[in-house]
C-alpha positions as CSV (number, residue, x, y, z in Angstrom):
1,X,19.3,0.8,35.2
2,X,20.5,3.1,32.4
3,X,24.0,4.2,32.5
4,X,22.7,8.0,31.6
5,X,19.0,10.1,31.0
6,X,17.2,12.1,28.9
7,X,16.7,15.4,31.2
8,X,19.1,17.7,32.2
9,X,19.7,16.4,35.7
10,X,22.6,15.0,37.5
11,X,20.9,12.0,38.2
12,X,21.1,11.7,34.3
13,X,24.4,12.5,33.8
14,X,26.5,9.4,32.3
15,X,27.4,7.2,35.2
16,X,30.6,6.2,34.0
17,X,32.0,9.7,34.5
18,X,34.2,10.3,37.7
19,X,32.5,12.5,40.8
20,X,35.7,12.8,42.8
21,X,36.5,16.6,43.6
22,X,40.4,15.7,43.1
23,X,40.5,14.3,39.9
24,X,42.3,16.1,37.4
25,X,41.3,14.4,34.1
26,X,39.4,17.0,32.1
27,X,38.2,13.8,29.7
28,X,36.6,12.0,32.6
29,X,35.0,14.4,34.8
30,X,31.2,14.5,36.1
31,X,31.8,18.3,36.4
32,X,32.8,19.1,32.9
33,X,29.1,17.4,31.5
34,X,26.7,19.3,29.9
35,X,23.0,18.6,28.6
36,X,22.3,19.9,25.1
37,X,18.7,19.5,23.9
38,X,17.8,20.1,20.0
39,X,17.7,23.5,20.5
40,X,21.2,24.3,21.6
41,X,22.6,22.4,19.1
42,X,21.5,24.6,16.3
43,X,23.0,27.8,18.1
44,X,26.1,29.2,16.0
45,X,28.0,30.1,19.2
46,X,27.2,26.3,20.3
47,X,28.7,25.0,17.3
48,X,32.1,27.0,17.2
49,X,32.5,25.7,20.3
50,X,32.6,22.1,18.9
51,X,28.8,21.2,20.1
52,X,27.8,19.7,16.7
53,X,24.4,17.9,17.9
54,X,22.1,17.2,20.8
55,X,22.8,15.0,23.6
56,X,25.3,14.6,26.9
57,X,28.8,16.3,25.9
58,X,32.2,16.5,27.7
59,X,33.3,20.2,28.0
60,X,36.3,22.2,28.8
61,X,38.5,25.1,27.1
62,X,42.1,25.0,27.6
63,X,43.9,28.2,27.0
64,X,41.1,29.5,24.7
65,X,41.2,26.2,22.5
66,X,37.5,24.3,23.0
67,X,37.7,20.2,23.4
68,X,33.9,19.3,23.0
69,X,33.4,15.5,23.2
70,X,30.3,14.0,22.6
71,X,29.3,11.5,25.0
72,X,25.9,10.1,24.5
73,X,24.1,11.6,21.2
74,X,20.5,11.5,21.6
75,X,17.6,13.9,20.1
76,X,15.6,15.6,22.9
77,X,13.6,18.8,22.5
78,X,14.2,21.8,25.6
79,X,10.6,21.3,26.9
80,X,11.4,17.9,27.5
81,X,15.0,17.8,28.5
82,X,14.4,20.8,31.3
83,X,17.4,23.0,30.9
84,X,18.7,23.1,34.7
85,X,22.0,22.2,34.1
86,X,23.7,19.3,36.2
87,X,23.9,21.3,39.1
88,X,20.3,22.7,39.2
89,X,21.5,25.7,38.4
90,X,20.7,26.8,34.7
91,X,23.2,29.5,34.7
92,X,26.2,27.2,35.0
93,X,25.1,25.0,32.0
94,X,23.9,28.5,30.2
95,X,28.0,29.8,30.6
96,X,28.6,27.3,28.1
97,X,25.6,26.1,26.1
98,X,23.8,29.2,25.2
99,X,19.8,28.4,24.6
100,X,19.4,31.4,22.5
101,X,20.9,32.7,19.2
């Protein structure tokens, strides 16, 4: 089995990253993952944010200041990655990783 995917699912999302509703380590978190398909990556917003390049990507600001890691780099187009965002809902993924210019 694959340790991550290729859609923008939560059965995709890097296994290694911790599900536990208590943790508190930003760096580690399953909530803080986000799906960025070829698209996104070539939004300006995207990009000042520290989103550099397609693929699974650890998010989270911290008093305005962006921490952007990437995770898993990988080159998948928006018809083919979905754009639901981990939760199903593509308006929480969309808050971060805007799909438009």
């Amino acid at each position: 089995m694959a340790l991550w995917g290729k859609t923008d699912v939560l059965a995709d999302v890097p296994t290694w990253l911790e599900d536990d509703a208590n943790n508190t380590n930003k760096s580690n978190d399953r909530d803080n993952a986000i799906f960025v398909d070829l698209t996104e990556a070539g939004i300006s917003t995207n990009r000042a944010k520290g989103i550099t390049g397609p693929g699974w990507w650890l998010y989270h600001t911290d008093g305005g200041r962006h921490h952007a890691e990437c995770l898993v780099p990988m080159k998948v187009a928006a018809v083919d990655a979905g754009d639901l965002g981990i939760t199903g809902d593509t308006a929480d993924e969309d808050a971060i990783v805007a799909d438009a210019e």
